[in-house]
N, C-alpha and C positions, 0 to 999 in steps of 0.2 A: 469590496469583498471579492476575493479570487474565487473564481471556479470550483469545487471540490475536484472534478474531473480532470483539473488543469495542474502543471505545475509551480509550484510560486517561482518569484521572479529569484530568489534566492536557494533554490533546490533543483534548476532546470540541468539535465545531463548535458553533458559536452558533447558537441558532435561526435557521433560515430562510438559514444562510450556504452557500453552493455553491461546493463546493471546486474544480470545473470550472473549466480555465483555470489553478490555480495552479501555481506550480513545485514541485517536489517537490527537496529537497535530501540527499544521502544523507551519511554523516557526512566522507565525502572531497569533497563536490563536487554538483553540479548534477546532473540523471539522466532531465530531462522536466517532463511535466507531465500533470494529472489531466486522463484525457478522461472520466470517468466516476467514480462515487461512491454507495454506497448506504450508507446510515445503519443499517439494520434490527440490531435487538439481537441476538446472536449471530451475526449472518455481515456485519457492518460490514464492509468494504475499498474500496479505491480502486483504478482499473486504470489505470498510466501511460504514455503517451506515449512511447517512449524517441529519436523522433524518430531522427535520425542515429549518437547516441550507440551504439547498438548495432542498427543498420541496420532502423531503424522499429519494432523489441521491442515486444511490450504484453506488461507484465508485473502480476499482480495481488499488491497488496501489504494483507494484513490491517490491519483499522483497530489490532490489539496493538502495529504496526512503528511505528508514527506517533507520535512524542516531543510534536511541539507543532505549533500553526498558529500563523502570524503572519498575522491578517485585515489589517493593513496594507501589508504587503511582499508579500501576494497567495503567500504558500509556506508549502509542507506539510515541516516535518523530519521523516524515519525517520532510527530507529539501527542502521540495514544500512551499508553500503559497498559502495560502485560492483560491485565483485565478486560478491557478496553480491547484489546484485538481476539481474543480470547471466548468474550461472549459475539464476537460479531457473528452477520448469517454464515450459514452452511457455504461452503464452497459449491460453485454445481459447474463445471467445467464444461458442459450441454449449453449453458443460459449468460455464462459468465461476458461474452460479447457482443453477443445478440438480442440478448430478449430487455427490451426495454422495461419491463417491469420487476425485473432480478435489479437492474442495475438502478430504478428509483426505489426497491426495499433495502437496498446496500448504502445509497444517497439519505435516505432517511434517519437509517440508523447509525451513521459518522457527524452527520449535522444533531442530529439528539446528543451528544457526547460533549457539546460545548465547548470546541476544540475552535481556536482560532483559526480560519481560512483568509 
C-alpha cells in the first residue's frame, strides 16, 4: 500500500514540472484546477481551485488521490468523484501544512472513501 501523502509510482511529476494551472479531472468529470502543489515526501498534495463548481471550494487532495498527469493535456486525474471531493473537509489555508491534526482529519476522511492507494 502507497502512502496517501505520497505519489504513486505511476502519477509521480517530472522533474521541474508545475502542476499550477492544470485541470484536475475526477473520475465523473472536470472539478478545477491546481492553485497550488507541494512535492515534499510524505505530505505530497495539491490544493484545488473548485471555481464555480462548488461556489469557489478549495479542497486539498493528497498526492495518494492522483492516478496520472498528462503533461500534455495540462491535467491532473484523481480516483475520487465529484461527490467524493465535494463533501471533503473544509479547506483552512492557516492549518493546511502545518497542524498535524488538520492533515490526519483530511488522511481520515480520503482512506474512509475506499479509493485504492
Amino acid at each position: 500500500m502507497t502512502n496517501l501523502w505520497d505519489y504513486r509510482p505511476t502519477a509521480r511529476p517530472g522533474v521541474g514540472l508545475d502542476l499550477v494551472g492544470f485541470d484536475v479531472e475526477a473520475t465523473d468529470g472536470k472539478i478545477g484546477s491546481v492553485d497550488e502543489e507541494t512535492t515534499e515526501v510524505g505530505s505530497a498534495h495539491i490544493v484545488v481551485d473548485t471555481g464555480f463548481w462548488i461556489f469557489g471550494k478549495h479542497v486539498v487532495l493528497p498526492a495518494g488521490t492522483i492516478q496520472r498527469i498528462d503533461p500534455q493535456e495540462r491535467k491532473v486525474y484523481v480516483v475520487l468523484t465529484k461527490d467524493q471531493i465535494k463533501d471533503s473537509p473544509e479547506y483552512d489555508k492557516d492549518k493546511h501544512r502545518g497542524d498535524a491534526n488538520y492533515r490526519t482529519e483530511l488522511g481520515e476522511y480520503y482512506r474512509g472513501q475506499n479509493i485504492a492507494i
